[in-house]
C-alpha positions as CSV (number, residue, x, y, z in Angstrom):
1,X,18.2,-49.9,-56.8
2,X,20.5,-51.2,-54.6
3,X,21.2,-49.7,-50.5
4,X,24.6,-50.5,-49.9
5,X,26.3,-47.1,-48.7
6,X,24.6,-43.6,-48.5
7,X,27.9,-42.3,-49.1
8,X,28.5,-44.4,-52.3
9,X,25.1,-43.0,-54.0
10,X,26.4,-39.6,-52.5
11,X,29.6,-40.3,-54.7
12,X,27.7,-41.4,-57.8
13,X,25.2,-38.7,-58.0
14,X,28.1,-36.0,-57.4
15,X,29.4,-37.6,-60.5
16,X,26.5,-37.7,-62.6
17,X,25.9,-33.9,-61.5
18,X,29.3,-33.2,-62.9
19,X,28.8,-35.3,-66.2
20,X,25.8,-33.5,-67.0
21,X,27.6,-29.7,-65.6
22,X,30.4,-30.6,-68.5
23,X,28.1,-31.6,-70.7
24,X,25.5,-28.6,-70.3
């Protein structure tokens, strides 16, 4: 994986987590 921004993961996983809350 890539280190760019902390805050860009941050993002990213926040959007996963709500992907898999919609999808559960």
């Amino acid at each position: 994986m890539t280190q760019s921004n902390p805050n860009e993961q941050n993002v990213e996983l926040n959007r996963t987590s709500l992907y898999w809350g919609l999808l559960l």
